[in-house]
N, C-alpha and C positions, 0 to 999 in steps of 0.2 A: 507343612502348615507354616504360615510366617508367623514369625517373633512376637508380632503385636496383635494378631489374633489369638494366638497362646496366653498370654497375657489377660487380654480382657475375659475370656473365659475363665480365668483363674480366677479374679478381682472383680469380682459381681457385686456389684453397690447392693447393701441390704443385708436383713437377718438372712441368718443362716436356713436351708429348705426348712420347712415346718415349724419355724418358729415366729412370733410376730416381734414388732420395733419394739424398744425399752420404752417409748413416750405415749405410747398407747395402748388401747388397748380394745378389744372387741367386742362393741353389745348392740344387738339387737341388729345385726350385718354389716354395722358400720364400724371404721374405727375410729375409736375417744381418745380424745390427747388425755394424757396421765400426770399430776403433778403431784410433789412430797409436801405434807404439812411439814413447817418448820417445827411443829413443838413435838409430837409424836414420832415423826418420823415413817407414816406411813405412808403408801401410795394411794392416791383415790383419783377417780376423774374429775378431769376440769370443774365440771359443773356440780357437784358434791362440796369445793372447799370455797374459800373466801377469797380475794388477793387484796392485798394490803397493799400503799404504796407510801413513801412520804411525796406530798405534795404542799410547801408553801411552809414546811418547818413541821407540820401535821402527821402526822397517822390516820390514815383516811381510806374506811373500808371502800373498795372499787368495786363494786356491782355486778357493772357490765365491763369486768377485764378492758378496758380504754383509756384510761389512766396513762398517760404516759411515764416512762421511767422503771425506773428499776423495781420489779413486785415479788411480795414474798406471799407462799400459799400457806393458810391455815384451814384448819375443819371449823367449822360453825358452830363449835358447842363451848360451852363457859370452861370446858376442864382445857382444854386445845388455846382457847383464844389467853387464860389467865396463865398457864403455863409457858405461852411462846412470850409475855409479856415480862414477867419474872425472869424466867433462868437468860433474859438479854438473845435469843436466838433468832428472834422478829427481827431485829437490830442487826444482828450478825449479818442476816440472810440478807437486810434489806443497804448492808454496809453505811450504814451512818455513823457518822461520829458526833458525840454529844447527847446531846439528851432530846428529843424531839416533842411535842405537845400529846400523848397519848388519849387524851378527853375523847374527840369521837371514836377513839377505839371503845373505850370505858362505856360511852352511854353504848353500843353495841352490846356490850357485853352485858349491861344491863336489862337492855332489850329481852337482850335471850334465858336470862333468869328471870326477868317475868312469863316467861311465856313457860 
């Protein structure tokens, strides 16, 4: 057998047999990209958390994931959204220095205590 067929047989791009990617995950026979709240720390799929981006000095919940720049994921509930806001880990995740305008986070989080 040559050297570099040995090789690639060894070095198979991919999870391990029987296991699926860390970034996804499997429902309904498709697979779901996977991302961590910043304030929890849990995993949920994409379309369960929020991505947050600064855009323009702002805090600006992004909807529809299109947001350009660098985005941090949260869960959609007042305990997730007030906690990644406090303990500074929004910030972290989203690497800003300074202080940025957090209001349209705020009125979101508003939002979601009314409801």
């Amino acid at each position: 057998m040559h050297r570099s067929s040995v090789r690639s047989a060894r070095m198979r791009p991919g999870p391990a047999p029987g296991r699926i990617w860390e970034c996804c995950k499997k429902e309904a026979g498709r697979m779901v990209p996977v991302r961590t709240c910043v304030a929890c720390r849990e995993r949920a799929a994409r379309t369960e958390l929020l991505r947050v981006v600064v855009h323009e000095d702002r805090l600006v919940v992004d909807d529809r994931a299109v947001l350009p720049g660098r985005g941090a994921w949260v869960h959609p509930t007042v305990h997730c959204l007030d906690r990644a806001v406090t303990r500074g880990s929004l910030l972290r995740a989203l690497r800003v220095s300074g202080k940025p305008d957090i209001s349209p986070l705020e009125n979101r989080l508003k939002k979601l205590m009314d409801n």
